[in-house]
C-alpha positions as CSV (number, residue, x, y, z in Angstrom):
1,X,110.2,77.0,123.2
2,X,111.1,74.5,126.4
3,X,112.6,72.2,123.6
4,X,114.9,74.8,121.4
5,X,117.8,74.4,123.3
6,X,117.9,70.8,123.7
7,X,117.1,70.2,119.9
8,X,119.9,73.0,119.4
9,X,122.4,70.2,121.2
10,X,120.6,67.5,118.6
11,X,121.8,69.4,115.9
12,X,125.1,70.3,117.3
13,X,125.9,66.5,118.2
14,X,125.8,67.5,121.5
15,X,122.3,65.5,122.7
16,X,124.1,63.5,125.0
17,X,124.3,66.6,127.1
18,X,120.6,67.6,127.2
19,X,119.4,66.0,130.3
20,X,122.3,67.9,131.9
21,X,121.3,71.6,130.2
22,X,117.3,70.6,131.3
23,X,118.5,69.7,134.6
24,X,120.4,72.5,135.6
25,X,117.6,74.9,133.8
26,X,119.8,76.0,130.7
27,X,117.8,77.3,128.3
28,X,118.6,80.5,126.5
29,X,121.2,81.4,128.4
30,X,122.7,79.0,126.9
31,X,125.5,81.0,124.4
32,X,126.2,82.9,127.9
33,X,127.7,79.7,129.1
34,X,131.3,79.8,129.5
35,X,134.2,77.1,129.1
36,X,134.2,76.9,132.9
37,X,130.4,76.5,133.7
38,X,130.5,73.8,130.7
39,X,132.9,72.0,132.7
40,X,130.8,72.5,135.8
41,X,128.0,70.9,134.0
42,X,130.2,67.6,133.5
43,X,131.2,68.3,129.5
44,X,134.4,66.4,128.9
45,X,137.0,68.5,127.1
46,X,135.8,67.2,123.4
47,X,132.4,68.6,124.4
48,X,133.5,71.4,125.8
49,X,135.1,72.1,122.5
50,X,132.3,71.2,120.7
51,X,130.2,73.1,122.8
52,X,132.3,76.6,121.9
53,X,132.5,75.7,118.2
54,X,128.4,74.9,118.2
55,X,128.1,78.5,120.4
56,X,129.5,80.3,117.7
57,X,126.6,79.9,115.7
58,X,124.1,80.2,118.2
59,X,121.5,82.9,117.5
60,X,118.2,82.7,119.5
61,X,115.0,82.0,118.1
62,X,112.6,84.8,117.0
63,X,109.9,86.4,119.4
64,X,106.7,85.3,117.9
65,X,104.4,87.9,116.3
């Protein structure tokens, strides 16, 4: 589950950015992140679009049973 968010990135085109979300402890709060903390994070303003586009079809993985 440590690596869902950072493949999530993969799949977005976004994996430059992963050592920043596993740095700074993103995980699934990760379609709670704003365009502000994005830029916080050091996300230039392509992947800060990208980022907002990819949220919009975040969903978060399924508890297990």
């Amino acid at each position: 589950m440590a690596n869902e968010p950072v493949e999530w990135l993969e799949e977005h085109g976004l994996a430059r950015h992963g050592d920043i979300f596993s740095d700074n402890g993103v995980g699934l709060t990760l379609p709670h992140l704003s365009e502000d903390d994005c830029k916080k994070l050091g996300l230039n303003l392509v992947g800060r679009l990208r980022m907002q586009e990819a949220l919009e079809t975040f969903t978060l993985p399924k508890p297990l049973a």
